[in-house]
Every structure is written in C-alpha cells, then in structure tokens.
MDAnalysis code that builds the backbone (N, CA, C; Angstrom):
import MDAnalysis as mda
import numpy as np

u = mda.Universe.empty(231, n_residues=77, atom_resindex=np.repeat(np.arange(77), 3), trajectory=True)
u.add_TopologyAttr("name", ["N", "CA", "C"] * 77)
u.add_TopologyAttr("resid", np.arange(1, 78))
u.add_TopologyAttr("resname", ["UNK", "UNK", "UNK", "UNK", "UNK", "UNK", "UNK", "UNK", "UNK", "UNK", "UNK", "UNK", "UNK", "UNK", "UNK", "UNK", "UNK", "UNK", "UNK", "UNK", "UNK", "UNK", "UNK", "UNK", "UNK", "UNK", "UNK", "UNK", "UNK", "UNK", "UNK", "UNK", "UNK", "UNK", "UNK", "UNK", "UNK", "UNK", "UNK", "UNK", "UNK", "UNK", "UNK", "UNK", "UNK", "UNK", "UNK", "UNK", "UNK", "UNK", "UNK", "UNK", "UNK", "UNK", "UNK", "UNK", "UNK", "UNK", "UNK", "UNK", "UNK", "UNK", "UNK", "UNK", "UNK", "UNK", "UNK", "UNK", "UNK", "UNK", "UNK", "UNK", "UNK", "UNK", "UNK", "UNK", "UNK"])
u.atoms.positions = np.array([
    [65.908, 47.752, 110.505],
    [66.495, 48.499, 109.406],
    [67.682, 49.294, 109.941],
    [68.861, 49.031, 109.342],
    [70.056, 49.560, 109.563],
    [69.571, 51.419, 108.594],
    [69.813, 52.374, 109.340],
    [69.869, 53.688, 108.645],
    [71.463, 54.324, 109.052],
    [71.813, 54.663, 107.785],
    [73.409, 55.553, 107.904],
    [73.404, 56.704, 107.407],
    [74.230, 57.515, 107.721],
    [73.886, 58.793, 107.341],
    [75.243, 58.818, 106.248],
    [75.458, 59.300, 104.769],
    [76.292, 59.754, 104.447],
    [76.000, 60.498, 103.561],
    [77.481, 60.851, 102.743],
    [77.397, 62.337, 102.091],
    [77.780, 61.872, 100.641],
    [77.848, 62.723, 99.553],
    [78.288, 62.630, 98.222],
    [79.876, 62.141, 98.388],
    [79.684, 61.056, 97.137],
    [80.990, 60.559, 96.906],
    [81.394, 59.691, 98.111],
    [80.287, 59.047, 99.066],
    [80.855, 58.069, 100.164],
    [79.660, 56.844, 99.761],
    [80.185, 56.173, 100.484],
    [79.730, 54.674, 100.050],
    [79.506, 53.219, 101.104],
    [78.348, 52.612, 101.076],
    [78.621, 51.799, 101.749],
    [79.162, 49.711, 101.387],
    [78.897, 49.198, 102.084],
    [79.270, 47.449, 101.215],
    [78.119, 46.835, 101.840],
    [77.670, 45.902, 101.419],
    [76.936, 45.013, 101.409],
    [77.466, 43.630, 101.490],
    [77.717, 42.970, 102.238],
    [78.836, 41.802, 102.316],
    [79.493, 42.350, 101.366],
    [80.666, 41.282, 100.864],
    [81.877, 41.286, 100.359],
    [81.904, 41.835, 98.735],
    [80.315, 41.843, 98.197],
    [80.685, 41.978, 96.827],
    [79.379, 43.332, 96.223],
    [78.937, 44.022, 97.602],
    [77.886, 44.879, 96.463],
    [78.230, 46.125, 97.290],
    [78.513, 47.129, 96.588],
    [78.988, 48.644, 97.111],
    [77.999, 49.548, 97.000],
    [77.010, 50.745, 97.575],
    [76.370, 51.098, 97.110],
    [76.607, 52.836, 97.388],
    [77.387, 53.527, 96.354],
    [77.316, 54.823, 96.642],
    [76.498, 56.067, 96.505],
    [76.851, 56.953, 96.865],
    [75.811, 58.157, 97.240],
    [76.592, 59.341, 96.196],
    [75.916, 59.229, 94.827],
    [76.575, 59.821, 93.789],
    [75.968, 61.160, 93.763],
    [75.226, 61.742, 94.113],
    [75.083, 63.471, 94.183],
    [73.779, 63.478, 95.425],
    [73.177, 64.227, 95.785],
    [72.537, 65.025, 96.686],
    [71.694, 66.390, 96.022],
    [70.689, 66.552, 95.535],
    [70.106, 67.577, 95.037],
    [68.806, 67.851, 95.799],
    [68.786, 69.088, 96.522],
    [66.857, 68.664, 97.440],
    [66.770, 67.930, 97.642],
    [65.671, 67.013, 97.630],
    [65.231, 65.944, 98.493],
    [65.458, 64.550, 97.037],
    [66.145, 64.916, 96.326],
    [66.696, 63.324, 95.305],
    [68.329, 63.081, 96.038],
    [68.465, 61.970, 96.019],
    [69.712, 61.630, 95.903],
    [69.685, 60.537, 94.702],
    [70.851, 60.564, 94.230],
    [71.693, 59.284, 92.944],
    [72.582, 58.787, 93.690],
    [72.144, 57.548, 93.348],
    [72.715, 56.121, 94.072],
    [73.162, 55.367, 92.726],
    [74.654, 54.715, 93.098],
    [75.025, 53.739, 92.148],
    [75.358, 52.523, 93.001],
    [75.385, 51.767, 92.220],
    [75.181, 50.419, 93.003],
    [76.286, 49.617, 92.143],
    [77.348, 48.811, 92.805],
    [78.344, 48.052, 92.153],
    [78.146, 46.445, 92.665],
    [77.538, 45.482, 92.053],
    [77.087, 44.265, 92.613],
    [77.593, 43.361, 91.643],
    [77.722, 41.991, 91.497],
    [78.552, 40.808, 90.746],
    [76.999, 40.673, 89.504],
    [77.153, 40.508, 88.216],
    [76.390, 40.454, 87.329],
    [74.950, 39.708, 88.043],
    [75.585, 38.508, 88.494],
    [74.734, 37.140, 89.081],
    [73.591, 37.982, 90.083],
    [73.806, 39.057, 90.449],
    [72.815, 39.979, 91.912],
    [71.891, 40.469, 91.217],
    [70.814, 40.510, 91.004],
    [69.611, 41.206, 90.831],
    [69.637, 42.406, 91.258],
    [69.691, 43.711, 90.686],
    [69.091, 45.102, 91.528],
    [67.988, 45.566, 90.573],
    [67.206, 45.928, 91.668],
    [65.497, 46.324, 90.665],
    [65.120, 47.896, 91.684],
    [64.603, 48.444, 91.402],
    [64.008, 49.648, 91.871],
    [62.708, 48.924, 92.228],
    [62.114, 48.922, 93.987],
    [61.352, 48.537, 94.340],
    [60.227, 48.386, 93.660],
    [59.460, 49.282, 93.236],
    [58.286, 49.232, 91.961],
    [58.618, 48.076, 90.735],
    [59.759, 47.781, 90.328],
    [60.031, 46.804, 89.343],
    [59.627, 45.459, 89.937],
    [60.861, 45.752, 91.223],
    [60.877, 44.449, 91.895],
    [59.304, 43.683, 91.989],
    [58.292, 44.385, 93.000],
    [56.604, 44.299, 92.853],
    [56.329, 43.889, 91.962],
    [56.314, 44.539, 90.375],
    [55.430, 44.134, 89.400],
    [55.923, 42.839, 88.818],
    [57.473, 42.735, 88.826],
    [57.807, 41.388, 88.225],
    [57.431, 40.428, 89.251],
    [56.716, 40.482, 90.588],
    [56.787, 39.099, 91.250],
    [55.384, 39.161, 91.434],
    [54.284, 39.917, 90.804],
    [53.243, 40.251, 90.628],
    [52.675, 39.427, 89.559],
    [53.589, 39.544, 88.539],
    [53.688, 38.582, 87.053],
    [53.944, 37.499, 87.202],
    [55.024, 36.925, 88.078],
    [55.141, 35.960, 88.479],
    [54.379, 34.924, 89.509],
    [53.269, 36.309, 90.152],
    [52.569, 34.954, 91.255],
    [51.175, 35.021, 89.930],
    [51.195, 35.517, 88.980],
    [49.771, 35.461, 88.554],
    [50.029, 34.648, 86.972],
    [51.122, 34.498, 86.505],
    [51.682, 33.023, 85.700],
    [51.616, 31.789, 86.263],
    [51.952, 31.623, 87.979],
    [51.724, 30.664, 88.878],
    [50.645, 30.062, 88.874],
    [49.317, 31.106, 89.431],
    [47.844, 30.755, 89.596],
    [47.543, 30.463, 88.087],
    [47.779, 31.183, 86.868],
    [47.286, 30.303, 85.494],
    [48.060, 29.210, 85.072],
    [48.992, 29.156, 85.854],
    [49.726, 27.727, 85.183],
    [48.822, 26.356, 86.260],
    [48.501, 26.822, 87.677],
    [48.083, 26.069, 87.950],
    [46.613, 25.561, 87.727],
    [45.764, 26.793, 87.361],
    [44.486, 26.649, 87.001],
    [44.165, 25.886, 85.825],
    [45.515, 25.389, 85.051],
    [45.318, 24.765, 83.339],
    [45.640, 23.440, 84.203],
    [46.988, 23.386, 84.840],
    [46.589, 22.047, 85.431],
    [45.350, 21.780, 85.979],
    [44.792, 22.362, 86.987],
    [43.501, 21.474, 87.471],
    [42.118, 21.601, 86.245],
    [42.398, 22.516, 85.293],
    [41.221, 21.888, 84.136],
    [41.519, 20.578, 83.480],
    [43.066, 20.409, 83.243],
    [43.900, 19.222, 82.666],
    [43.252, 18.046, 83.706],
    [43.784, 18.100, 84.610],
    [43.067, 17.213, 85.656],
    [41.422, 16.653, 85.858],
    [41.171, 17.826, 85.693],
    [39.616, 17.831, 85.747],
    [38.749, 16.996, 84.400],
    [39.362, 17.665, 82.996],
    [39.003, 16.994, 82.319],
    [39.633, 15.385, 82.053],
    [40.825, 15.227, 82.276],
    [41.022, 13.513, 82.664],
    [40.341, 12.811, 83.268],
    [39.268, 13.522, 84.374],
    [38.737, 12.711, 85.723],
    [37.325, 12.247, 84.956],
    [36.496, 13.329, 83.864],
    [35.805, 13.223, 83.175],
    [35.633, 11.911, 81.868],
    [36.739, 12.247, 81.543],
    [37.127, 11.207, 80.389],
    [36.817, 9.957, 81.000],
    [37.462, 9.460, 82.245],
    [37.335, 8.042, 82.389],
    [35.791, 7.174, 82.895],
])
C-alpha cells in the first residue's frame, strides 16, 4: 500500500485518467472527490462488498436451478 500524506485542496492521479482530491479536513473526516472517466466504477468500500455479495449469491442460485434443471432431466429419462 502506497500511503501519501497531503493537505486540502491537493490531489493525487491514478494512471492517466482518475484524480483523487483531498476536498476539506475536519477532525478525524476528510472529503475526498474523485474525478474518473464515466466507464470507472467508484463505490465506497461497504457498497463495493454488498454488491459482490449479491452477486456471488445470484451465482450460487443461478447455479443451484441449473443442477435441479439437470437433475430433473436425469430423472425424466
């Protein structure tokens, strides 16, 4: 993990196309804005989790209908 130290109103890049600045400093919050190409995903870690949470557990029921699908074909014949 790269750690940098900066201050309000400074900013860092992320390759060539995502900027991420350090928009105020209050106690222990800081505001962060983030400038990235539409196509980039940015999620607040907790989002990020639950949507791939949803996504591995659509996985396991999509696959569990296949193997009843399966299962009951194997029956049929």
């Amino acid at each position: 993990m790269l750690v940098l130290t900066r201050k309000s109103n400074q900013s860092i890049m992320i390759g060539d196309d995502v900027e991420v600045s350090v928009l105020s400093v209050v106690g222990d919050k800081v505001r962060i804005g983030i400038q990235a190409p539409q196509e980039v995903p940015v999620f607040r870690t907790e989002i990020y989790l639950e949507i791939h949470r949803k996504e591995s557990e659509t996985e396991q029921d999509l696959r569990a209908e296949v193997n009843d699908a399966l299962r009951d074909l194997g029956e049929g014949s």
